[in-house]
Structures are given as C-alpha cells and as structure tokens.
Gaussian input, Z-matrix of N, CA and C with variables (Angstrom, degrees):
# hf/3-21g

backbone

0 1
 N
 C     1     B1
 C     2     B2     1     A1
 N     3     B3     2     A2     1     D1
 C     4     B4     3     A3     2     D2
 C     5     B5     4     A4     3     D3
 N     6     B6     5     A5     4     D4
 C     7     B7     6     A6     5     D5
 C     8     B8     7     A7     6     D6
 N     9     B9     8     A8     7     D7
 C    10    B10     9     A9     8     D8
 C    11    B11    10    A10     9     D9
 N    12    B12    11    A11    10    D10
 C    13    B13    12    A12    11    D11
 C    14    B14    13    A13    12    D12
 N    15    B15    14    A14    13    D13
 C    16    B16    15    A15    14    D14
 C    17    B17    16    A16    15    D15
 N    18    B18    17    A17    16    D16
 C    19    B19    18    A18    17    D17
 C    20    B20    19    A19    18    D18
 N    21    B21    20    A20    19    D19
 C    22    B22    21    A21    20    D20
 C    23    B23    22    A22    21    D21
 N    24    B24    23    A23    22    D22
 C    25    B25    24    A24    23    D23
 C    26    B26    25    A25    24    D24
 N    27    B27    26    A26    25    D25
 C    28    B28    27    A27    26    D26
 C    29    B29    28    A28    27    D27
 N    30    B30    29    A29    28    D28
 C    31    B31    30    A30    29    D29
 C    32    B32    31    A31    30    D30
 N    33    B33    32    A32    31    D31
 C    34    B34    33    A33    32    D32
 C    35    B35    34    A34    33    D33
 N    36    B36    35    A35    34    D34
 C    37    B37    36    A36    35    D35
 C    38    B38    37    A37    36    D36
 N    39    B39    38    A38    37    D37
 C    40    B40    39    A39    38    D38
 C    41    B41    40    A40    39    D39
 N    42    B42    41    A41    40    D40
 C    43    B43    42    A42    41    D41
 C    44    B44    43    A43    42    D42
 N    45    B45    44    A44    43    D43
 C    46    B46    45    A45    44    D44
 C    47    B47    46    A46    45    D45
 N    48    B48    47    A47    46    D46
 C    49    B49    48    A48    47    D47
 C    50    B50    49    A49    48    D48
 N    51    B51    50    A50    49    D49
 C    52    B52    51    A51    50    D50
 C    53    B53    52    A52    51    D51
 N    54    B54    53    A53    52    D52
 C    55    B55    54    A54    53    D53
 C    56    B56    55    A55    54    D54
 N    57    B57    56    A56    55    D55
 C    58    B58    57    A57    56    D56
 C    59    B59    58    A58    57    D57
 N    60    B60    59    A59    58    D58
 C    61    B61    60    A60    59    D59
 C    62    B62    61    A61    60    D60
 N    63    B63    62    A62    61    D61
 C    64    B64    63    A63    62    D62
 C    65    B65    64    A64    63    D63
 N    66    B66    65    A65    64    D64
 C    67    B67    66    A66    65    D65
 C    68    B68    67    A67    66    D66
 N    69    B69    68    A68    67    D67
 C    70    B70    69    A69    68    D68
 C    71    B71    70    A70    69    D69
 N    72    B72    71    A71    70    D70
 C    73    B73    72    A72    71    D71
 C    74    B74    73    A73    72    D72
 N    75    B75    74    A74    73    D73
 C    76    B76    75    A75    74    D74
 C    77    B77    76    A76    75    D75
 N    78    B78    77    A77    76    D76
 C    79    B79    78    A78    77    D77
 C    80    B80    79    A79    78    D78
 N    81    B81    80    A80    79    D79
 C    82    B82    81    A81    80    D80
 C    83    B83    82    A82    81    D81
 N    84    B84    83    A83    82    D82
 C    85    B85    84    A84    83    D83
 C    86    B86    85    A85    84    D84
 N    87    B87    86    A86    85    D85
 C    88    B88    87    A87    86    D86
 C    89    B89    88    A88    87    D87
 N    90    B90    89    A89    88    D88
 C    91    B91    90    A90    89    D89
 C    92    B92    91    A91    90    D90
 N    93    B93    92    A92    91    D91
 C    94    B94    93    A93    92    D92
 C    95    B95    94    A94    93    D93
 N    96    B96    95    A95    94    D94
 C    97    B97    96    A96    95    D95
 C    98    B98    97    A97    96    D96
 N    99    B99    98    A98    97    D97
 C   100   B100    99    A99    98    D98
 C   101   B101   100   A100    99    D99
 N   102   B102   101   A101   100   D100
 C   103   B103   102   A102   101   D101
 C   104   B104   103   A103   102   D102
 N   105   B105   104   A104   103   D103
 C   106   B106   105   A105   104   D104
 C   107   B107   106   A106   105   D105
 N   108   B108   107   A107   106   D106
 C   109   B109   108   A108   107   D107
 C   110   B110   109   A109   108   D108
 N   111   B111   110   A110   109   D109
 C   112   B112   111   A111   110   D110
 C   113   B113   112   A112   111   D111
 N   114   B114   113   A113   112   D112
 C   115   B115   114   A114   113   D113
 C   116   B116   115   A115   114   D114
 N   117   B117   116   A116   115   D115
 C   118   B118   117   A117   116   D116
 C   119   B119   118   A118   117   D117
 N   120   B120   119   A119   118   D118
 C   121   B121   120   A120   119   D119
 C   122   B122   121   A121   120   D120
 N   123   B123   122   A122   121   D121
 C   124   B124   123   A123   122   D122
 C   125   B125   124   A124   123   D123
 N   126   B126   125   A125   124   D124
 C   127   B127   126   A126   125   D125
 C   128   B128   127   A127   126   D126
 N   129   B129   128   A128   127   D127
 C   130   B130   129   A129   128   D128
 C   131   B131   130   A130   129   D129
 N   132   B132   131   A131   130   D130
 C   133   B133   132   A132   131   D131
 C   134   B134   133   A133   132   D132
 N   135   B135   134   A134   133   D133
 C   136   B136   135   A135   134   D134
 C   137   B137   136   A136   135   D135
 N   138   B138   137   A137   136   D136
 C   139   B139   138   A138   137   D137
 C   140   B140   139   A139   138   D138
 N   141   B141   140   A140   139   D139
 C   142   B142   141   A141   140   D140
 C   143   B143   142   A142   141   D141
 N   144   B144   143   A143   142   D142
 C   145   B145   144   A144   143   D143
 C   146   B146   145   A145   144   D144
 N   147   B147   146   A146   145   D145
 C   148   B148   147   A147   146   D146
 C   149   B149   148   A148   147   D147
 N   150   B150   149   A149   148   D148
 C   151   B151   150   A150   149   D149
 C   152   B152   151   A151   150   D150
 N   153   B153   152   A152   151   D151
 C   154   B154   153   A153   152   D152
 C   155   B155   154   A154   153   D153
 N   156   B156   155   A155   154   D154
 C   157   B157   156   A156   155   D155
 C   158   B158   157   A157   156   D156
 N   159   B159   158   A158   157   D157
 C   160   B160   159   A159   158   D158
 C   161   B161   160   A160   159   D159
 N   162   B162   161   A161   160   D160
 C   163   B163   162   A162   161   D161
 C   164   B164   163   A163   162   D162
 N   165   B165   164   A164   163   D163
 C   166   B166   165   A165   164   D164
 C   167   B167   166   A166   165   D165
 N   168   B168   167   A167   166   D166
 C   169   B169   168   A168   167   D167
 C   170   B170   169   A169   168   D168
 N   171   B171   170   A170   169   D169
 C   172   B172   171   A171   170   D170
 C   173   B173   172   A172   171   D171
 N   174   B174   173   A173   172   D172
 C   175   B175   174   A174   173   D173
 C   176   B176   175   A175   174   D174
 N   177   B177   176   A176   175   D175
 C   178   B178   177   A177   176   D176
 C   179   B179   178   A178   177   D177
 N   180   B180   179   A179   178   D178
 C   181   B181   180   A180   179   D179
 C   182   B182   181   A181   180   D180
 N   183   B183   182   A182   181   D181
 C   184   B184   183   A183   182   D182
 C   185   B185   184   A184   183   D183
 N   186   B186   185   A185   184   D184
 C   187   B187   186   A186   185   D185
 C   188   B188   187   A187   186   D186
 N   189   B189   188   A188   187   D187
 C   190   B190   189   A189   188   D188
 C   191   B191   190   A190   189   D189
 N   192   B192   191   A191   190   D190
 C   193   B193   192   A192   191   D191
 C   194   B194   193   A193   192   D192
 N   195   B195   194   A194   193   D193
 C   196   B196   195   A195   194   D194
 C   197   B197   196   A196   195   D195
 N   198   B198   197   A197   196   D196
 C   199   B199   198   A198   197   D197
 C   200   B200   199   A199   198   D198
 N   201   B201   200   A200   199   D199
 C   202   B202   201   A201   200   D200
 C   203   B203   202   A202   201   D201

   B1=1.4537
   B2=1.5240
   B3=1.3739
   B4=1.9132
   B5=1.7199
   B6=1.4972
   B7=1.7462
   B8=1.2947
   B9=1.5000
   B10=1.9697
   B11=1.8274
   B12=0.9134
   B13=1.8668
   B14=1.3815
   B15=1.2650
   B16=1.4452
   B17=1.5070
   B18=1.3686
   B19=1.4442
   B20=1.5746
   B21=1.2966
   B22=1.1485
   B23=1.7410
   B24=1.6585
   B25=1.3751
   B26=1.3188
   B27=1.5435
   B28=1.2138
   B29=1.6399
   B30=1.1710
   B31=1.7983
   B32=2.1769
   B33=1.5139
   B34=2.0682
   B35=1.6196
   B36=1.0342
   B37=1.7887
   B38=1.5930
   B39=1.2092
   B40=1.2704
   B41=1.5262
   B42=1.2915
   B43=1.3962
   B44=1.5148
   B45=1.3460
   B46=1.4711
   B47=1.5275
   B48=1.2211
   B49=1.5078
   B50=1.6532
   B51=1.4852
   B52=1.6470
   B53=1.0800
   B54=1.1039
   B55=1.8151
   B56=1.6724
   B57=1.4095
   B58=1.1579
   B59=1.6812
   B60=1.5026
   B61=1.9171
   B62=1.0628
   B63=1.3202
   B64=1.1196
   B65=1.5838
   B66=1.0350
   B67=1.6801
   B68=1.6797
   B69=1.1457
   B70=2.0565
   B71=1.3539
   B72=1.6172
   B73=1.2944
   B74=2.0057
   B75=2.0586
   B76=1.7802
   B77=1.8905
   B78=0.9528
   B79=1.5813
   B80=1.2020
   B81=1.4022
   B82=1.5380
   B83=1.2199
   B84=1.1001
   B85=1.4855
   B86=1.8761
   B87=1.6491
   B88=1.5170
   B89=1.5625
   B90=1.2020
   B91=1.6659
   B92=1.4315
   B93=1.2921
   B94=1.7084
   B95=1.3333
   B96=0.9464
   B97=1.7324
   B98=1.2296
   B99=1.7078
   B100=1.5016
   B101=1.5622
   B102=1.0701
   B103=1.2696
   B104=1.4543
   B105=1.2135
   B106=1.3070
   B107=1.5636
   B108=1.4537
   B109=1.2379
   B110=1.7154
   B111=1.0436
   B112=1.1148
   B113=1.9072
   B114=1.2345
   B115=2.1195
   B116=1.9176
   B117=1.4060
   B118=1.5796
   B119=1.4807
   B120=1.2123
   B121=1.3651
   B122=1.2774
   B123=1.0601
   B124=1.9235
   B125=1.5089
   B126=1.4885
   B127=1.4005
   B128=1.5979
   B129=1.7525
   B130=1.9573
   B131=1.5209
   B132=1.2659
   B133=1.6121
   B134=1.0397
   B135=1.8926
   B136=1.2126
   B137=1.6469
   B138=1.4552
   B139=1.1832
   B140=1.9049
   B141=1.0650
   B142=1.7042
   B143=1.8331
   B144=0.9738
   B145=1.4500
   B146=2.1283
   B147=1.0692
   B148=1.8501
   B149=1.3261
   B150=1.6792
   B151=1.0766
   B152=1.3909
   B153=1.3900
   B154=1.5812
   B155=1.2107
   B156=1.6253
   B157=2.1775
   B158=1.2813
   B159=1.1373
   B160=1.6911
   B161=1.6144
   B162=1.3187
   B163=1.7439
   B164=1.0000
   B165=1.6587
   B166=1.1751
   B167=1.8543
   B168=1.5866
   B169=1.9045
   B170=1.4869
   B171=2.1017
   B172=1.0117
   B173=1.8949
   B174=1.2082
   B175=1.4818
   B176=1.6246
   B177=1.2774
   B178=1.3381
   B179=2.1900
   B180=1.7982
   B181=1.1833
   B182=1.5458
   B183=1.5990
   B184=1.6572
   B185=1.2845
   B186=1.5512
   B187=0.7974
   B188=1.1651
   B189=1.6260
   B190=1.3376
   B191=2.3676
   B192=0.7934
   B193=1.6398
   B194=1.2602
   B195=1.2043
   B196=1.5188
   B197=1.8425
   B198=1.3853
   B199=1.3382
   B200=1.6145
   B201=1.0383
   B202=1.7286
   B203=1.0341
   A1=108.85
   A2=110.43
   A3=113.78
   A4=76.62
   A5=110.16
   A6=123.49
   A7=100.66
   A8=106.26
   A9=110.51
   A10=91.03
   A11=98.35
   A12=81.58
   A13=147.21
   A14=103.46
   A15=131.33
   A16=115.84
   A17=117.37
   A18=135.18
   A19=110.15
   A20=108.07
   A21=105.34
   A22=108.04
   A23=114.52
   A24=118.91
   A25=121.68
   A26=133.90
   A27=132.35
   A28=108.10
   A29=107.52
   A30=94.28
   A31=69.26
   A32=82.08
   A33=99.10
   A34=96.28
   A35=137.33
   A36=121.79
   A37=111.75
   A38=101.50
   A39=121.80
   A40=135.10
   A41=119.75
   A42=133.10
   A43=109.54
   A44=141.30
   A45=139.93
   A46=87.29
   A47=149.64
   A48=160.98
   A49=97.34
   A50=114.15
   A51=102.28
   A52=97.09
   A53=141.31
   A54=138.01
   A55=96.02
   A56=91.36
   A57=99.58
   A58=141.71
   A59=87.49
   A60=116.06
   A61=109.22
   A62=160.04
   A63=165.28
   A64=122.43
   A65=123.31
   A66=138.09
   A67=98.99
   A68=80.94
   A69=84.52
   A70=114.74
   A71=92.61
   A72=117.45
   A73=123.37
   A74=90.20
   A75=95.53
   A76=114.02
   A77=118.40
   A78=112.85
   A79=110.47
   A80=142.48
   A81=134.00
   A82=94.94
   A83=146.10
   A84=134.73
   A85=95.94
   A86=109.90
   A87=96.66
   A88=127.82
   A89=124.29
   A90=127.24
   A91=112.89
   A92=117.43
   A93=105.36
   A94=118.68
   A95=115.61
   A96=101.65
   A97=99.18
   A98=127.87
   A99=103.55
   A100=128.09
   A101=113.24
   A102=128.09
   A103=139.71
   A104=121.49
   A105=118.48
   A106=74.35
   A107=144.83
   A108=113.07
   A109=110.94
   A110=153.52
   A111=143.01
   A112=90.83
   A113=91.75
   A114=100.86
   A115=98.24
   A116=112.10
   A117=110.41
   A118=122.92
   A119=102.97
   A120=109.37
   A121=106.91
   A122=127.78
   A123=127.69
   A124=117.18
   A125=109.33
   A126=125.30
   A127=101.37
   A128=83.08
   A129=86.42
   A130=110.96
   A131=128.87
   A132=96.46
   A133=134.11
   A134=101.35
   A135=114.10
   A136=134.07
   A137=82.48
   A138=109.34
   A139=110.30
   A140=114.24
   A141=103.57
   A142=106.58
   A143=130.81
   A144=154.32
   A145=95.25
   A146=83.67
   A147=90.94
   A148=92.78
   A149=141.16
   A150=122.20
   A151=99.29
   A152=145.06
   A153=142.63
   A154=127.27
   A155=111.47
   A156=100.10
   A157=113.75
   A158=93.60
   A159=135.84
   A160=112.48
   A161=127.81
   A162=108.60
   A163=143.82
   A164=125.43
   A165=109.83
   A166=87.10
   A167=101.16
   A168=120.29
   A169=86.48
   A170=113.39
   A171=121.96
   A172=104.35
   A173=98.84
   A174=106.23
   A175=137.28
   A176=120.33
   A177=142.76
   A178=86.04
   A179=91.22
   A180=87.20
   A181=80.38
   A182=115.12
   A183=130.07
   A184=97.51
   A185=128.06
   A186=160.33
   A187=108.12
   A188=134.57
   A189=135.45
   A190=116.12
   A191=89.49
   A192=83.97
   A193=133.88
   A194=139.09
   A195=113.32
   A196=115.29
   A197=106.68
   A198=102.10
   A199=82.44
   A200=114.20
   A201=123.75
   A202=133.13
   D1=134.90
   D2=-174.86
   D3=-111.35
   D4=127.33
   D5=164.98
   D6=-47.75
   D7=-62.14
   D8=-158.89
   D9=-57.55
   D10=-45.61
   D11=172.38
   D12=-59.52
   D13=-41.17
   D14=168.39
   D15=-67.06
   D16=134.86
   D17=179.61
   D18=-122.97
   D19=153.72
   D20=-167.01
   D21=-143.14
   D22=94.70
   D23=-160.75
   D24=-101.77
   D25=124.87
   D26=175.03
   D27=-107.50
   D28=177.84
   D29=-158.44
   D30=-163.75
   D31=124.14
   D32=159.46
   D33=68.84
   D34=12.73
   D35=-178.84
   D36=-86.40
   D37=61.60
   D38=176.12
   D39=-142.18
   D40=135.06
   D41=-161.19
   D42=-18.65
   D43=-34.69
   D44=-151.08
   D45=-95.59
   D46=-22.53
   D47=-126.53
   D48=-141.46
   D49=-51.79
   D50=-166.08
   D51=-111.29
   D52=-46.20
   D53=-150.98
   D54=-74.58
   D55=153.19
   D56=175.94
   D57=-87.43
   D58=-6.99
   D59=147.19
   D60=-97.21
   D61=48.09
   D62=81.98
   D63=-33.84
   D64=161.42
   D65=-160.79
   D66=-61.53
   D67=-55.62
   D68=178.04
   D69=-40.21
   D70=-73.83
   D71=173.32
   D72=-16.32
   D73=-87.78
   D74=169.88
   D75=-52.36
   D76=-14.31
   D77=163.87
   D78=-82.87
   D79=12.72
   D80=-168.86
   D81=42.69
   D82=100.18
   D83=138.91
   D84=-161.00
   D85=29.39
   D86=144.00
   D87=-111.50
   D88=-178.85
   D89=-157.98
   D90=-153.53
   D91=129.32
   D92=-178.32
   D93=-50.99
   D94=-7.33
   D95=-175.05
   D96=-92.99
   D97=-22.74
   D98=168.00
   D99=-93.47
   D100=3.53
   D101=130.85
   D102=-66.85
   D103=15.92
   D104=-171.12
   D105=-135.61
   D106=-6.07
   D107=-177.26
   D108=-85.51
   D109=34.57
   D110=-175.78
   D111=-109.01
   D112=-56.97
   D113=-177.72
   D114=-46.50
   D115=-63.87
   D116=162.15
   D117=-15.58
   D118=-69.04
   D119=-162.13
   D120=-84.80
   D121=-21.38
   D122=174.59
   D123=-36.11
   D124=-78.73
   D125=166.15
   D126=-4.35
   D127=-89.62
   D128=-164.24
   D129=-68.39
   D130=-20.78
   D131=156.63
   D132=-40.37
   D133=-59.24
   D134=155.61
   D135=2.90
   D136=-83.70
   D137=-168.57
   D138=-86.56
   D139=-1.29
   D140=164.40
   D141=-108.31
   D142=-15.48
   D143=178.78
   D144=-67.49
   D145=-57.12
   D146=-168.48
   D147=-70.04
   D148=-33.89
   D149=-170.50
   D150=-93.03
   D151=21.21
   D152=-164.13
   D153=66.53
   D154=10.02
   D155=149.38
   D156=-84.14
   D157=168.15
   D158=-173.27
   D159=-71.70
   D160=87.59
   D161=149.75
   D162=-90.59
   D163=129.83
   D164=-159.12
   D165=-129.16
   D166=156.14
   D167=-165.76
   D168=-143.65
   D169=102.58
   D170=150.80
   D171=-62.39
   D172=163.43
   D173=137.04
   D174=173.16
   D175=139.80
   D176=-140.23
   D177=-65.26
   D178=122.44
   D179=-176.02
   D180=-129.43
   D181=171.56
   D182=-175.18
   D183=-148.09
   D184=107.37
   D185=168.12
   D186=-76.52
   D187=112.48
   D188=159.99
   D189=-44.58
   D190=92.46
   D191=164.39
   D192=-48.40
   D193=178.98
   D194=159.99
   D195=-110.47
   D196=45.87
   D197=155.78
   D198=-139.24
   D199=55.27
   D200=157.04
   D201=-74.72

C-alpha cells in the first residue's frame, strides 16, 4: 500500500444514521456496534492521513425541494 495513494471512504457516519436521537435511532433500529463505528475508524484515519492518504466522508443529505 503507497498512503499518498490510498483513500480511505466512509459513507452516512453521521448523527441521523448513528445516534440514538437520530432517525435510526427513534425507529429502534440502532445497535452499539453502529455506534462504536466512528471510535473504529479514527485510528486508521488517523493513521493513513499522518502518513499522506486521503479521507474522504460522503453523506446522504435530503434536501427539501420545492414541491416539498
């Protein structure tokens, strides 16, 4: 693995998805382990970031339209 090459992508690690007042959450349908992924994934950001890869954090946003 070359760091400067390597990227490192998370997609949804955000409050509406993990917290447990979040959308997931008030539906019962969150779980500690998806809550425990943000502490997970730190490290090796961490740790590919300090050596010069790339992280990149899509995430699923909903934009009111205007026939909203």
């Amino acid at each position: 693995m070359t760091p400067s090459k390597t990227a490192l992508l998370t997609i949804d690690l955000q409050n509406d998805f993990l917290h447990p007042d979040g959308a997931y959450g008030r539906a019962g349908q969150g779980a500690a382990s998806i809550l425990a992924l943000p502490d997970r994934i730190l490290p090796l950001k961490q740790s590919l970031t300090k050596a010069g890869g790339t992280y990149v954090s899509a995430q699923f946003t909903l934009v009111p339209g205007r026939n909203s």
